[in-house]
VODREN-90513 format. One line per field, with one value per residue: x, y, z of N, C-alpha, C in turn; residue number from 0. Coordinates in pm, whole numbers, plus 50000, padded with zeros to 5 digits. Example, Ala and Ser with C-alpha at 12.3 -4.5 7.8 and 13.67 -1.06 7.14 Angstrom:
<rs>
n_c1 = [51319_51285];
n_c2 = [49431_49775];
n_c3 = [50780_50708];
ca_c1 = [51230_51367];
ca_c2 = [49550_49894];
ca_c3 = [50780_50714];
c_c1 = [51320_51290];
c_c2 = [49670_50003];
c_c3 = [50780_50787];
resi = [0_1];
</rs>
This chain:
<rs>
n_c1 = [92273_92553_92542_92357_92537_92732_92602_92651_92608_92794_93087_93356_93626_93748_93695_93865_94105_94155_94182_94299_94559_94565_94752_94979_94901_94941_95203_95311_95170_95298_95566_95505_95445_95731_95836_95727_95509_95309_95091_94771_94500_94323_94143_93979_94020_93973_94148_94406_94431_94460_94692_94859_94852_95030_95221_95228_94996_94628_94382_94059_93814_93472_93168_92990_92794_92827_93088_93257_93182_93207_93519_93599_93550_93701_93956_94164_94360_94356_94348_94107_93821_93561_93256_93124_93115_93458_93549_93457_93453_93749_93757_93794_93993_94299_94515_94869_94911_94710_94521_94362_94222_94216_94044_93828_93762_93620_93384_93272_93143_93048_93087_93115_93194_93448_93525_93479_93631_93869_93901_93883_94108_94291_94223_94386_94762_94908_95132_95203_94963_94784_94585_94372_94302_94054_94182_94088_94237_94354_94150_93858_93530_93410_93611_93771_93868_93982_94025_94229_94277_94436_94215_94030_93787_93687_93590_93574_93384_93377_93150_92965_93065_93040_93098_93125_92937_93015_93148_93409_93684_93639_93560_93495_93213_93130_92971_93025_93016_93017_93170_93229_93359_93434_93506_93231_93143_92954_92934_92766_92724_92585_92713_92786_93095_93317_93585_93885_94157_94472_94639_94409_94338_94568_94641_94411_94480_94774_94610_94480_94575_94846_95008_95151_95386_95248_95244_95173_95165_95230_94989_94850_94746_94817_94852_94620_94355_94476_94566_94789_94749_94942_94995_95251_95370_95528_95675_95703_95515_95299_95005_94719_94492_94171_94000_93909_94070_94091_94175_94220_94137_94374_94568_94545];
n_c2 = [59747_59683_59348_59225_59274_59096_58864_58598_58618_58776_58710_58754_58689_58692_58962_59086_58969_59082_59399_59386_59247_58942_58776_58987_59134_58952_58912_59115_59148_58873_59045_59235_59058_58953_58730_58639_58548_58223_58152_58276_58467_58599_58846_58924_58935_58640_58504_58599_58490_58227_58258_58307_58109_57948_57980_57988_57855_57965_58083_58200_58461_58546_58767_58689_58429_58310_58394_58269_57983_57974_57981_57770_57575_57656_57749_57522_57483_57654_57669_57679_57802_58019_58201_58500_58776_58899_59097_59006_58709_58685_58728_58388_58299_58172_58280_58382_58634_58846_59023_59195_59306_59474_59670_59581_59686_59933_59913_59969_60134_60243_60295_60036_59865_59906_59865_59608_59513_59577_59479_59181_59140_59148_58960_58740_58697_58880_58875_59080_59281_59339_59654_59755_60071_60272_60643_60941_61167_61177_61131_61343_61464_61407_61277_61046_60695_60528_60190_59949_59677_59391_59289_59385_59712_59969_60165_60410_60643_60861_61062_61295_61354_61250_61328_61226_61159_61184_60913_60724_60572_60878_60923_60927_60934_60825_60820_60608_60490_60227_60062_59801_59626_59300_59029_58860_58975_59240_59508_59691_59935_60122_60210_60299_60424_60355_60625_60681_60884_60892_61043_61005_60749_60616_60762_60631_60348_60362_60402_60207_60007_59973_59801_59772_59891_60124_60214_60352_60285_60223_60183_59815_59742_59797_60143_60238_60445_60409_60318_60171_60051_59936_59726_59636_59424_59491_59370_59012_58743_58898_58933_58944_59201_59336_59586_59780_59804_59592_59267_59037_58706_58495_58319_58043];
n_c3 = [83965_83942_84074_83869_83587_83670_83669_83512_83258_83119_82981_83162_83187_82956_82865_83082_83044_82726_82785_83033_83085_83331_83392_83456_83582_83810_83862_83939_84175_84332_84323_84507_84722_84801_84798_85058_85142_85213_85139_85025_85037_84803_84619_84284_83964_83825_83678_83693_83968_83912_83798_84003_84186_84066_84185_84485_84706_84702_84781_84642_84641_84554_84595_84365_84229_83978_83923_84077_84022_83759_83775_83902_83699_83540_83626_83738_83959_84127_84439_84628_84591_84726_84755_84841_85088_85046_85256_85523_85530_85492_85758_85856_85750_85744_85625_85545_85381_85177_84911_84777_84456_84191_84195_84355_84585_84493_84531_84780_85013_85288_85624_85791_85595_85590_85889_85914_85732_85837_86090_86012_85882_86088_86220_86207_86180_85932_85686_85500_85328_85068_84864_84619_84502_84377_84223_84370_84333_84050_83894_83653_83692_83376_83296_83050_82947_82723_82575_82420_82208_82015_82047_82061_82142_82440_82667_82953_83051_83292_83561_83748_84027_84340_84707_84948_85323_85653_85675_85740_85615_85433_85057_84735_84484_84173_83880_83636_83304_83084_82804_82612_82339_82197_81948_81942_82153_82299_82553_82769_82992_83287_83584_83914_84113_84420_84475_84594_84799_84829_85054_85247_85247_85337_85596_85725_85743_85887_86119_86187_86200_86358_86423_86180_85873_85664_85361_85011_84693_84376_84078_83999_83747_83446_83299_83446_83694_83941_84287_84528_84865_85098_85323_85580_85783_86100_86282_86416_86587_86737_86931_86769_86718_86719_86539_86720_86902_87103_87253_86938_86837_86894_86649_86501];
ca_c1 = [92334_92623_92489_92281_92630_92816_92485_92649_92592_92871_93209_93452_93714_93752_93725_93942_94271_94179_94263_94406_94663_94585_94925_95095_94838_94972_95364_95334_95147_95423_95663_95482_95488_95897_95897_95705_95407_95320_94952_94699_94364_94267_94036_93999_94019_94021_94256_94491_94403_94522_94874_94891_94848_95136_95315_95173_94838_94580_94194_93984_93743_93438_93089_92951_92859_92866_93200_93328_93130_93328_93651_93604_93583_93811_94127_94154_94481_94309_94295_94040_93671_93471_93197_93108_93192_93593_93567_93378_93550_93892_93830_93755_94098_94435_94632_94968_94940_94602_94596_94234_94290_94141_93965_93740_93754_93546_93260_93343_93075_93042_93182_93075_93274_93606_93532_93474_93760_94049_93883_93913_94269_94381_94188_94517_94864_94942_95280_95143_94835_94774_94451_94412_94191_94047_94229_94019_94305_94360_94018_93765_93406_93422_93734_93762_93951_93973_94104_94233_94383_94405_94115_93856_93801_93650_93568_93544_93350_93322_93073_92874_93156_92978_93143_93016_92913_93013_93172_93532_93741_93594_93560_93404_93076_93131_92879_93091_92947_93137_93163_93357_93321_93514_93470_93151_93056_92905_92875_92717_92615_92619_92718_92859_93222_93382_93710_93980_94259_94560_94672_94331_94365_94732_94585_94293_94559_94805_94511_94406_94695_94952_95155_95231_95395_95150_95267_95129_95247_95178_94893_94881_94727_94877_94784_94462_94366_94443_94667_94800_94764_95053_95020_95353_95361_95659_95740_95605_95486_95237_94873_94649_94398_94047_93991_93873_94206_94023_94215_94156_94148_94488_94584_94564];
ca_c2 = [59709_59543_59200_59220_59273_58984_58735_58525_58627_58811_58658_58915_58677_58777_59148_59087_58905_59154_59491_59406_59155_58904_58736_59108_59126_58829_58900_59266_59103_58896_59103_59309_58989_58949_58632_58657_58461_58077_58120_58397_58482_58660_58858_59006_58871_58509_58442_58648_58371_58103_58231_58329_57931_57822_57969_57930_57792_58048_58084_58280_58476_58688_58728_58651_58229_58266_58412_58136_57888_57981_57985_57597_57509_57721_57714_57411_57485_57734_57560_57692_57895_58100_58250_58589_58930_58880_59175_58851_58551_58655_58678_58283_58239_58224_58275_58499_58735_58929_59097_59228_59343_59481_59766_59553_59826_60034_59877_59980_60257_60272_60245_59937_59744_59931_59832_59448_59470_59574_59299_59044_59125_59140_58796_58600_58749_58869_58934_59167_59288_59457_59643_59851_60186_60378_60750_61032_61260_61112_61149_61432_61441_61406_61241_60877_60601_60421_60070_59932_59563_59307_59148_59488_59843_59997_60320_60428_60752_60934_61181_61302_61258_61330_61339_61102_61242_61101_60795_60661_60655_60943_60899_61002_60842_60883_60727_60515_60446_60095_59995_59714_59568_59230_58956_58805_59028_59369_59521_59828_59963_60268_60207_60404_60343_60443_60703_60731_60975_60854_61042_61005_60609_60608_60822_60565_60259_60374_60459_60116_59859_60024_59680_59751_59982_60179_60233_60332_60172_60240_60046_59705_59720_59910_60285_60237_60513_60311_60319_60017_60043_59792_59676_59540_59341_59509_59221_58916_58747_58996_58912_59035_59342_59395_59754_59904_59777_59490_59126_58934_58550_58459_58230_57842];
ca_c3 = [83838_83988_84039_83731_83499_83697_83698_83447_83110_83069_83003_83270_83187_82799_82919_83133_82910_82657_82794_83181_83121_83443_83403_83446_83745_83927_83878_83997_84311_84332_84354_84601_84859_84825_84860_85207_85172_85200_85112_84976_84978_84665_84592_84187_83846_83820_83572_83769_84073_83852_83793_84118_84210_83987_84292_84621_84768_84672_84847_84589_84689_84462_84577_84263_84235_83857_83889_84137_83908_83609_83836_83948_83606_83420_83689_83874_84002_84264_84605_84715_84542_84814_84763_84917_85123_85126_85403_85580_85470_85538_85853_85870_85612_85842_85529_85558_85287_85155_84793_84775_84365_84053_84187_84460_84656_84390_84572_84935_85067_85457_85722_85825_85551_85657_86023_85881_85682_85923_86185_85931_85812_86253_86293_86207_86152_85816_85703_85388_85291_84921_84842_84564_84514_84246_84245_84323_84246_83925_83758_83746_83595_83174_83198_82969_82951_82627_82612_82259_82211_81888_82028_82083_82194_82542_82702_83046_83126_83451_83604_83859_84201_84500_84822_85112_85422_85758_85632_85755_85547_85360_84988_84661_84432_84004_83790_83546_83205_83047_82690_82570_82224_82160_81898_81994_82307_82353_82673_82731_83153_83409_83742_84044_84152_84476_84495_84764_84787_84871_85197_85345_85269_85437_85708_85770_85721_86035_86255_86210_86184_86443_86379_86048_85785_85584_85233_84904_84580_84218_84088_84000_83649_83292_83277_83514_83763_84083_84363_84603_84935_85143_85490_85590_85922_86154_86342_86411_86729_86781_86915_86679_86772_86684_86512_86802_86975_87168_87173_86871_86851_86831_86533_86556];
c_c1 = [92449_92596_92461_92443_92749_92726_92515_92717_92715_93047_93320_93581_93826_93816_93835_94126_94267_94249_94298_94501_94666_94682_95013_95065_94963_95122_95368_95226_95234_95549_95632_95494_95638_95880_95816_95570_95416_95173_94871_94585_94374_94113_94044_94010_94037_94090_94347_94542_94491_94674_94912_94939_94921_95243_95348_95020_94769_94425_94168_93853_93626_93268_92988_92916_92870_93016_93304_93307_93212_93469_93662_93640_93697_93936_94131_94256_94467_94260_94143_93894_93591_93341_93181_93184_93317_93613_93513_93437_93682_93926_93816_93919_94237_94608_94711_94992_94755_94641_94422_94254_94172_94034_93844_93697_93645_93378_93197_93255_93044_93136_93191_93208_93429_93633_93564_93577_93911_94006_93908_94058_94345_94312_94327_94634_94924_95076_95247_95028_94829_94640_94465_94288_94178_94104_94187_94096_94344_94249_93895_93638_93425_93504_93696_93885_93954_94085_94134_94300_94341_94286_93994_93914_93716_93671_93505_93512_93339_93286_93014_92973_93063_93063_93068_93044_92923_93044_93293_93575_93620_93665_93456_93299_93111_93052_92977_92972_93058_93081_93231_93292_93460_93427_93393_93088_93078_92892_92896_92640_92652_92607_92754_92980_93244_93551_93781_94080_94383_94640_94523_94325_94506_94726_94490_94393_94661_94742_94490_94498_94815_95076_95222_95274_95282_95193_95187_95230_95192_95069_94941_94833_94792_94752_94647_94493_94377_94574_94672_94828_94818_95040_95145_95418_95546_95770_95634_95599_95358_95071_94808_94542_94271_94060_93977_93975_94213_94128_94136_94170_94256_94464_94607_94463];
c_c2 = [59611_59401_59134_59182_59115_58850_58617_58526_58691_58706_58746_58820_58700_58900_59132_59065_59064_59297_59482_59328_59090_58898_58883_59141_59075_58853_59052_59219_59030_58945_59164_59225_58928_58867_58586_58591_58309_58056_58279_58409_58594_58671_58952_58927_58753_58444_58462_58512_58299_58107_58220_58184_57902_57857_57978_57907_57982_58021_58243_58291_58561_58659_58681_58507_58225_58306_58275_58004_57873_57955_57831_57543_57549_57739_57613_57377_57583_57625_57531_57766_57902_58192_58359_58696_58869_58963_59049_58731_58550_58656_58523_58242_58293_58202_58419_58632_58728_58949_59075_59323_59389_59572_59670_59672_59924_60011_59877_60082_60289_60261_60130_59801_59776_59891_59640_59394_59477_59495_59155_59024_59057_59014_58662_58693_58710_58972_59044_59146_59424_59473_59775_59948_60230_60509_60835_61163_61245_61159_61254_61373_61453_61346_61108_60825_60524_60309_60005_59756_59479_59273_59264_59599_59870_60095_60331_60567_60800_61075_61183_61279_61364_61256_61279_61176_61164_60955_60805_60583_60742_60916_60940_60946_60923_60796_60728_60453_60369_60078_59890_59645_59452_59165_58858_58817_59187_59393_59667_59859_60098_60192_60333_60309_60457_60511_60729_60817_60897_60848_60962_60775_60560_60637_60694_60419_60263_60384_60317_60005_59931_59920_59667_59856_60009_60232_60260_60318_60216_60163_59900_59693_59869_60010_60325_60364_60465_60314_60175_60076_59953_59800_59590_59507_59431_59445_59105_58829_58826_58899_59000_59125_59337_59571_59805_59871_59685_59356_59044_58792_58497_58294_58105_57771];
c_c3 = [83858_83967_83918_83643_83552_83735_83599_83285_83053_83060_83051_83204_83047_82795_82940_83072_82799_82687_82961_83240_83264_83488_83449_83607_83891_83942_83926_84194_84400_84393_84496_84762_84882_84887_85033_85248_85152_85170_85090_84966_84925_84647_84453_84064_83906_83807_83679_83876_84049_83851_83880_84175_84152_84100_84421_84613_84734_84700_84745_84628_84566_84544_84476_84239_84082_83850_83892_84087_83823_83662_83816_83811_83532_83462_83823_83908_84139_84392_84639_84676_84655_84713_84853_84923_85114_85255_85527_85612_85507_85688_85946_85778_85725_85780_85546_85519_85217_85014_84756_84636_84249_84101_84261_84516_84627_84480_84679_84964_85172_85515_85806_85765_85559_85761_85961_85826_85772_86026_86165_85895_85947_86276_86324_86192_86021_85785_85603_85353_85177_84884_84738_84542_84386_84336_84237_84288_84125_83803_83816_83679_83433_83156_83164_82976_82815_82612_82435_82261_82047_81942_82087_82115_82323_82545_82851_83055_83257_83439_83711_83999_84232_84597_84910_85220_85555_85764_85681_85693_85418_85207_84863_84554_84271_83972_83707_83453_83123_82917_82633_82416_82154_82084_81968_82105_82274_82413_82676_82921_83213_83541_83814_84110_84272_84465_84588_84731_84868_85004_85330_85388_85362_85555_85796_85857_85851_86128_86290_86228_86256_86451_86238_85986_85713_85493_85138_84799_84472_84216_83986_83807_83565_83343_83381_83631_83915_84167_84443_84733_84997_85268_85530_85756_85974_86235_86385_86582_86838_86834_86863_86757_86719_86655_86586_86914_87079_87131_87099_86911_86806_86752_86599_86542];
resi = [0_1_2_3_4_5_6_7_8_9_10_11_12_13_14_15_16_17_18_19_20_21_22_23_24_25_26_27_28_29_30_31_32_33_34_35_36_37_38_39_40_41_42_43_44_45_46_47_48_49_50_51_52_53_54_55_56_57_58_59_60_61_62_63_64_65_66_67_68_69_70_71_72_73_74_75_76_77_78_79_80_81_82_83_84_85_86_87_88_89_90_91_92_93_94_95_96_97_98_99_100_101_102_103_104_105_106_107_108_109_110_111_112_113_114_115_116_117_118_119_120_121_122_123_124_125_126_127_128_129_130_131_132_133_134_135_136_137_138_139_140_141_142_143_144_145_146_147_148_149_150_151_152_153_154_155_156_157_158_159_160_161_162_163_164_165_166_167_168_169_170_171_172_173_174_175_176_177_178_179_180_181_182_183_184_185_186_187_188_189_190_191_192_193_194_195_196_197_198_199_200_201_202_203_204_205_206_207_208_209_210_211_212_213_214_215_216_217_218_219_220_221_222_223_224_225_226_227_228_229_230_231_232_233_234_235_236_237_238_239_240_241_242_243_244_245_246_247_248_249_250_251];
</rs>
């Protein structure tokens, strides 16, 4: 279903303005790099992207090409439109600061793309890295979300968590049923979203980045069930590591 709902037809960036304020996005990201970056790959709303770019260099990333399609045209203040995995891509991007946003994550189910992702982050030396989670302490089965703004209404259901088995970082599976109803769009789907818990993400996060602080953070969007995981570089100078504690390819 995934694919299918982001093949185009829909306009995410509508959704999106209407109930998850990008702009609120991008200044609470922001804040979170104090000043400490000189470049960003982004991965998460578009719009978001754009503000982001009114104040450093910004590499957007979505696999989606209608997303990145619509991006090119609709913010051409973004450096940079990728295509693809960002677990992938970033580690080809030897930008300072990370901010993997908007519930990416949700889409995260092995262990494969946790291994791909903390290889890609240690490829270059990053002074901060922000990724944010859905909260499986937060939400159980039946609970909703309803979304209200001048410009429509929405509804997020959850059901069904199952528990993953033999996965690193362990994590939990809800079928998510989406409604949104704005002027001139209906959207109506069931997916499956993934769930993390907070310690076990913090837990995962020191095991794996031994050069950095491991923080969690409020989340990044109004009222949403989501936490922020923060990677914050402890000093600098470091040669970077491969996950399994192997030398990476130092930067250059």
């Amino acid at each position: 279903m995934s694919s299918e709902i982001y093949s185009g037809a829909i306009d995410w960036d509508k959704v999106y303005r209407a109930f998850h304020h990008p702009s609120r996005i991008a200044e609470c990201i922001l804040a979170e790099l104090s000043g400490s970056a000189d470049s960003v790959v982004f991965s998460g709303f578009a719009e978001t992207a754009s503000f982001l770019a009114d104040k450093l260099p910004v590499t957007f990333v979505d696999y989606s090409p209608s997303v990145t399609a619509r991006a090119r045209e609709r913010y051409p203040k973004l450096g940079e439109v990728l295509t693809g995995d960002v677990t992938q891509l970033l580690a080809l991007l030897p930008a300072t600061s990370v901010a993997i946003a908007c519930r990416i994550s949700a889409y995260w189910n092995s262990t494969e793309q946790f291994r791909r992702l903390a290889n890609s982050v240690l490829a270059f030396t990053r002074e901060r890295v922000l990724i944010d989670f859905f909260d499986r302490d937060l939400v159980e089965s039946g609970h909703s979300i309803a979304f209200n703004s001048v410009d429509g209404t929405g509804t997020w259901r959850f059901r069904d968590f199952k528990e993953s088995l033999g996965v690193t970082p362990p994590f939990s599976t809800a079928t998510l049923t989406v409604s949104y109803s704005l002027s001139g769009l209906n959207v109506g789907y069931e997916d499956h979203r993934s769930f993390f818990r907070r310690a076990v993400l913090q837990q995962w996060g020191r095991s794996m980045f031994p050069e950095y602080d491991v923080e969690i953070g409020k989340s990044l969007l109004d009222s949403d069930p989501s936490f922020l995981l923060k990677l914050v570089r402890k000093r600098a100078g470091s040669q970077p590591h491969a996950a399994d504690g192997t030398p990476g390819t130092p930067d250059g």
